[in-house]
C-alpha positions in Angstrom: -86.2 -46.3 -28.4 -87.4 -45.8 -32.2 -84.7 -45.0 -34.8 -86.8 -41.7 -35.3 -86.4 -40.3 -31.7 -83.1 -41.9 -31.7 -82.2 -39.6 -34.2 -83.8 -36.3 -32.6 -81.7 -37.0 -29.4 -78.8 -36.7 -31.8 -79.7 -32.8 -33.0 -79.6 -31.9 -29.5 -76.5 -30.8 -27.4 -75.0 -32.6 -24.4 -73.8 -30.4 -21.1 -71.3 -30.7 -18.7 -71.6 -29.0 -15.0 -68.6 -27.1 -15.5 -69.9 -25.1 -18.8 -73.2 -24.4 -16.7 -71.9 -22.8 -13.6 -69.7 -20.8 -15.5 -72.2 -20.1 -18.2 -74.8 -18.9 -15.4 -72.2 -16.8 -13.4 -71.1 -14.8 -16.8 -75.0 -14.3 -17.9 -76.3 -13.0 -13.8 -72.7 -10.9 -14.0 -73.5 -9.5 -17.3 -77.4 -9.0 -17.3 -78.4 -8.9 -13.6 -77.5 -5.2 -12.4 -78.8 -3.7 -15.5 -82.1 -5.5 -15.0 -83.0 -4.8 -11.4 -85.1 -1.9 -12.2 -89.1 -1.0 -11.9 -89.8 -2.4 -15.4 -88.4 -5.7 -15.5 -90.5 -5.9 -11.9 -93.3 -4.8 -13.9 -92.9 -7.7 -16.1 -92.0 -10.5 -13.8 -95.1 -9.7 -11.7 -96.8 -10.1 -15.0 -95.4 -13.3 -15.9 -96.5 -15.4 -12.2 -99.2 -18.0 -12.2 -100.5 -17.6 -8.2 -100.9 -20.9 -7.2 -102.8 -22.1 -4.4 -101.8 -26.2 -4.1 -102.4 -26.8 -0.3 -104.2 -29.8 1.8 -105.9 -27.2 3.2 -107.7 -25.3 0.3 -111.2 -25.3 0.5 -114.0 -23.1 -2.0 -114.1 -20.2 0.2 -110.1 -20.0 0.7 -110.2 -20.0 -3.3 -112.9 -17.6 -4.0 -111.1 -15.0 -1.8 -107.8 -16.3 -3.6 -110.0 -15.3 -6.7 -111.4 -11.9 -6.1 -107.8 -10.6 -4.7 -107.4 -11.4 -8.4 -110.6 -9.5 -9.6 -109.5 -6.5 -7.0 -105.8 -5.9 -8.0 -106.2 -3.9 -11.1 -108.4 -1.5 -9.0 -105.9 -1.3 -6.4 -102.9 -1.2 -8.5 -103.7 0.3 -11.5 -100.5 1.0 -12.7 -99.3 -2.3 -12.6 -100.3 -5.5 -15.0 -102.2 -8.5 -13.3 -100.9 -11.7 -12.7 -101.1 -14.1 -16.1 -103.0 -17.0 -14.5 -104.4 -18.5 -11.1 -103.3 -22.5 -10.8 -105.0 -24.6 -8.7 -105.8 -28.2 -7.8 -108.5 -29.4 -10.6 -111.6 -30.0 -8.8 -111.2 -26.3 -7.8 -111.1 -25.5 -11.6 -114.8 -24.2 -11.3 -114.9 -22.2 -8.4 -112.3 -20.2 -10.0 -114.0 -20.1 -13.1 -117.3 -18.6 -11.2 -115.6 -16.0 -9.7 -113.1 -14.6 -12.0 -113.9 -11.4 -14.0 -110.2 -10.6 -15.1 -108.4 -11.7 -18.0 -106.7 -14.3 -16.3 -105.8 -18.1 -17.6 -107.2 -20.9 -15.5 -104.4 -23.4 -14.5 -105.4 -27.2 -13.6 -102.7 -29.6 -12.0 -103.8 -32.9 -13.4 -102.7 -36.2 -14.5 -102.0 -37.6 -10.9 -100.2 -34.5 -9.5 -97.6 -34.1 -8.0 -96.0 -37.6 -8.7 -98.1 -38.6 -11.9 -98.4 -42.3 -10.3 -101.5 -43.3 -11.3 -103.4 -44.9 -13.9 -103.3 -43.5 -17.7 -107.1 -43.4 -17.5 -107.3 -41.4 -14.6 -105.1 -38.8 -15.9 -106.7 -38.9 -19.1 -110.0 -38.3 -17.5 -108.6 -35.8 -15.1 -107.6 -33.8 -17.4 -110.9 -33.4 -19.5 -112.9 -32.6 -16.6 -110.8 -29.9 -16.2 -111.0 -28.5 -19.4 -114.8 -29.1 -19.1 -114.4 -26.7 -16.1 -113.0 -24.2 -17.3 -109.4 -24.4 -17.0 -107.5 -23.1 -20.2 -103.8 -24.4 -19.0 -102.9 -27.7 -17.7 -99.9 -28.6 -15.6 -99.0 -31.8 -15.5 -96.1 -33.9 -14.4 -94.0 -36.2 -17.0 -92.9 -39.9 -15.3 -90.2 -39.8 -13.8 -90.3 -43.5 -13.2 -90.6 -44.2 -17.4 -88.0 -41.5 -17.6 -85.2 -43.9 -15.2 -86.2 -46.6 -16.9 -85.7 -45.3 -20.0 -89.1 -46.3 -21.3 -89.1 -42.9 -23.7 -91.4 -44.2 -26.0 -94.0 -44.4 -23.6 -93.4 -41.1 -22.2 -94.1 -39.3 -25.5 -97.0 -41.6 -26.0 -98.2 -40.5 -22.6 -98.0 -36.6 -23.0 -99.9 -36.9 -26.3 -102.0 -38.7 -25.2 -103.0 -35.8 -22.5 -102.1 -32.9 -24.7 -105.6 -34.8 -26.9 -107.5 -34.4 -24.3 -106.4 -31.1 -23.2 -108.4 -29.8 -26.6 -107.9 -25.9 -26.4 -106.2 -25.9 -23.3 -102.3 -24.9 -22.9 -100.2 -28.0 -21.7 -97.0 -27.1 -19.7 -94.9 -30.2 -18.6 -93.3 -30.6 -15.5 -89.8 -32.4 -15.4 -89.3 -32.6 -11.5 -85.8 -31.2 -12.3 -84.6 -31.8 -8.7 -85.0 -35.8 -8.9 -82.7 -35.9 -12.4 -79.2 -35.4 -13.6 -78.0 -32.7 -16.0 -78.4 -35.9 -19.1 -82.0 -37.0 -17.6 -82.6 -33.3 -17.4 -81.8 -33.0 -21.3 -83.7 -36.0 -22.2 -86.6 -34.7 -20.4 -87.1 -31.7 -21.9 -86.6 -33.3 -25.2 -89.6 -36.1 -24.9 -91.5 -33.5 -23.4 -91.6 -30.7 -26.5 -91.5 -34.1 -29.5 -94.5 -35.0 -27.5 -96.8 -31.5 -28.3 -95.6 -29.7 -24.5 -96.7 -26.2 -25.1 -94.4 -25.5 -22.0 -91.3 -27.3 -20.3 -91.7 -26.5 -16.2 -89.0 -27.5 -13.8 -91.0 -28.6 -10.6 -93.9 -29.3 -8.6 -92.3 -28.0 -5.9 -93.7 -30.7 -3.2 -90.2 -32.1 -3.7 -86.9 -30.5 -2.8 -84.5 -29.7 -4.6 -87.0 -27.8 -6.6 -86.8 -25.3 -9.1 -82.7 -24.6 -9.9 -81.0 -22.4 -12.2 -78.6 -25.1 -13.9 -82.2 -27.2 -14.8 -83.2 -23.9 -16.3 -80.2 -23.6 -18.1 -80.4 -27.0 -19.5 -84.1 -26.7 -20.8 -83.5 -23.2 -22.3 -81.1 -24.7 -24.1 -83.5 -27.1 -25.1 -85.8 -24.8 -26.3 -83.8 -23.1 -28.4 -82.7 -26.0 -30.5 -86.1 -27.2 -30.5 -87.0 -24.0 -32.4 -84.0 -23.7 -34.8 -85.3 -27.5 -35.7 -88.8 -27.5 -35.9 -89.5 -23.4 -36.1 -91.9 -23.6 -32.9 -91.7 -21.7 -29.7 -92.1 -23.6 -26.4 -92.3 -21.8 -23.3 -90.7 -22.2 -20.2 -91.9 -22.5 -16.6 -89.6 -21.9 -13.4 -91.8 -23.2 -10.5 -90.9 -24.5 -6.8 -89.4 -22.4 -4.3 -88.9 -19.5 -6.5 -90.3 -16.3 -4.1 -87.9 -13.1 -4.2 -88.0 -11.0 -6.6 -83.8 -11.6 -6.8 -84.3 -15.2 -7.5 -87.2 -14.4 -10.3 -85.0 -11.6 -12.0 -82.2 -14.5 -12.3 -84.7 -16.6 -14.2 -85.1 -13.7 -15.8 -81.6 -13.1 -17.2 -81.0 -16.8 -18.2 -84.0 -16.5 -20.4 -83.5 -13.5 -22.1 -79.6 -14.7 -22.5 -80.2 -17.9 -24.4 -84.1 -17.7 -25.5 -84.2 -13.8 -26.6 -86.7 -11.3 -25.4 -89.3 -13.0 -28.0 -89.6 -15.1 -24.7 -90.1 -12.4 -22.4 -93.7 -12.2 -22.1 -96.5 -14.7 -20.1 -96.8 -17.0 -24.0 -93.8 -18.3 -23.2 -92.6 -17.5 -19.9 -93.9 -18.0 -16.4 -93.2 -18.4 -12.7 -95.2 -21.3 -10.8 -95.5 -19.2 -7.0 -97.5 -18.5 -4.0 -95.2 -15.8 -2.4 -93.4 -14.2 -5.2 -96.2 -11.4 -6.0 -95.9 -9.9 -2.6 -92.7 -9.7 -3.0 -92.3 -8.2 -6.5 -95.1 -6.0 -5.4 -93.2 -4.9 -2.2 -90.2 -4.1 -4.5 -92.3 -2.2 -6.6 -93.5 -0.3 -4.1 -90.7 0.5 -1.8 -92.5 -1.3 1.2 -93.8 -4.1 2.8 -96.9 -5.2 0.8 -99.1 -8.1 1.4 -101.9 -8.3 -1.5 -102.6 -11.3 -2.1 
């Protein structure tokens, strides 16, 4: 580890179990209730990127994927779109030819789901689907350089994609459910000193996935990041998230510690397949199967 990042690791806060289970409890006790309304629904549906990560996908599954897309605004008017459609990269065009909304176009890259692989490969992954039209990039962080402590490499890694990302939005999953609460920390750390536009907690191909104590920790993350540096990173909840009762707890936790700056699709999102349903079935007092 340099002096230098040595150093940042230092600015940061360290966390305890205790603090965040009670510090979770007090914020869903205080914010929760007031917050399970029509408008906050409004917004998570608003915040979702509808992913579509299967062994299964083919072009025509994700053009129809697509045009449910291109179709919601006619059917539901009253309600705002989803903010992006993620898929697996060599899908990245197929989406691209279809879409007529303004939606972002999410890529997994970089080896996805365990980022095993070569640095070339990700590298080159990653530019192909930019060249395709994706605008985002999800990618996962190494979790093996992370246990090793090889940190150095890590934030060499991630700039290395961020480069070749160009344009494109880079959001950085941790894989939250394979770390502790101080490998958590250090994640989220590497990942924004290395140029992460967004911090995301999971893939979810792994269980446990997405977790309100990781989002606790990496909120808190964010927040000192930005009183230290003045930029805003966003934050991600992804794996396993799909009622709209688990999104609205996401919900309070980042308008708790982040502010409601943070409550909009620059800097918040949800990684799901199932959760629009359900926020639209909320939203519309019945059982409602869209997309």
């Amino acid at each position: 580890m340099t002096p230098k990042l040595e150093s940042v690791l230092k600015e940061y806060p360290t966390f305890d179990a205790a603090t965040i289970k009670s510090e979770i409890e007090r914020i869903l006790a205080s914010k929760k209730a007031q917050n399970a309304n029509q408008s906050v629904y409004k917004t998570l549906l608003s915040l979702i990127d509808l992913t579509s990560l299967n062994t299964t996908d083919t072009e025509e599954s994700i053009e129809n994927f697509t045009q449910k897309v291109n179709d919601f605004g006619d059917a539901y008017p009253e309600y705002p779109t989803v903010a992006a459609i993620c898929v697996y990269p060599n899908m990245v065009r197929v989406v691209k030819e279809v879409l007529t909304e303004n939606v972002d176009i999410a890529a997994v890259t970089a080896g996805f789901p365990h980022s095993q692989t070569f640095m070339e490969v990700k590298m080159a992954e990653t530019a192909l689907a930019v060249m395709d039209g994706a605008t985002e990039i999800d990618i996962v962080q190494s979790v093996g350089k992370l246990l090793e402590g090889k940190y150095d490499e890590i934030i060499e890694e991630i700039q290395e994609i961020k480069a070749a990302c160009k344009d494109a939005a880079l959001k950085v999953i941790l894989e939250s459910g394979a770390l502790k609460i101080e490998e958590i920390r250090l994640a989220s750390i590497l990942a924004m000193e290395a140029g992460a536009d967004f911090i995301k907690t999971s893939t979810g191909k792994q269980q446990p996935a997405a977790t309100l104590e990781a989002a606790w920790i990496m909120c808190h993350c964010i927040k000192t990041y930005h009183s230290l540096t003045g930029r805003k990173v966003g934050f991600k909840a992804a794996g396993g998230i799909s009622t709209t009762d688990e999104a609205l707890s996401y919900y309070c936790l980042v308008e708790e510690i982040l502010g409601e700056e943070w409550l909009n699709k620059d800097l918040f999102r949800f990684g799901a397949s199932r959760l629009a349903n359900n926020i639209l079935s909320d939203l519309e007092g019945k059982q409602t199967i869209f997309f």
